[in-house]
N, C-alpha and C positions, 0 to 999 in steps of 0.2 A: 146913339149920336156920335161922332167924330168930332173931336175939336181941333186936332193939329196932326197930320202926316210926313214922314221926311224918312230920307234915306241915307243912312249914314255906313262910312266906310272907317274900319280899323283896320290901320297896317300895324300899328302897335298891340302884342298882345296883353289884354287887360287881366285883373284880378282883383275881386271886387269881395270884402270879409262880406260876414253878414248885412242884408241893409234891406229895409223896406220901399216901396215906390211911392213916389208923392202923388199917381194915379194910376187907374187899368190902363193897360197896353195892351195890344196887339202886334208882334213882331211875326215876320216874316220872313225865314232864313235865306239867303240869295246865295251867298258864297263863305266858307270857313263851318268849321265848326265852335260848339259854346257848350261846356259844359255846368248844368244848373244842377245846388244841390237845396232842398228845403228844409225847415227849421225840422222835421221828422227824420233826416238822413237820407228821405230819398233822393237819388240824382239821377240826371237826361242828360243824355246826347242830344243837342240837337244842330243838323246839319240843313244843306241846299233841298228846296222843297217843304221843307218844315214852317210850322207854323206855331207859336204859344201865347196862350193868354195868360197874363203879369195881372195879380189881383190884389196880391200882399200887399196892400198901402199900410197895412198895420202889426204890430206883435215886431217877430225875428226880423221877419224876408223873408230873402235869397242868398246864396250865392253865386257869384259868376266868375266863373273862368273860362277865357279862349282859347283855344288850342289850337287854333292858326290864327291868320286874318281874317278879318270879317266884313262883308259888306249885308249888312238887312236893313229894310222896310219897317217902319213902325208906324202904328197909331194910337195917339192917344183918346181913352174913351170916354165922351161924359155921361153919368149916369141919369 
């Protein structure tokens, strides 16, 4: 189920320490790139055409870093 969808643009580049989601997402990369890394070290690129599901609501997170500007699609998912 879907509870809330929106499309957000960042001209500013973010960086974001480690941090958990207050729920699942669904983002949708449109334009920029964002680099994610996980509480195990691993990290993604992820760029225009991409898609990832944000589950971490709890423990470490994520991290995020942008590496240009960003316009994506998100949704938030209810379980």
């Amino acid at each position: 189920n879907v509870a809330q969808e929106r499309i957000s643009e960042f001209s500013e580049l973010r960086s974001m320490d480690f941090h958990p989601l207050t729920e699942r997402r669904l983002i949708f990369h449109l334009r920029g790139e964002v680099e994610i890394q996980v509480s195990d070290g691993g990290k993604q690129i992820f760029g225009p055409g991409d898609a990832r599901l944000m589950e971490d609501i709890f423990g470490e997170g994520h991290h995020h870093q942008d590496l240009s500007p960003v316009i994506q699609a998100g949704v938030v998912l209810e379980d």
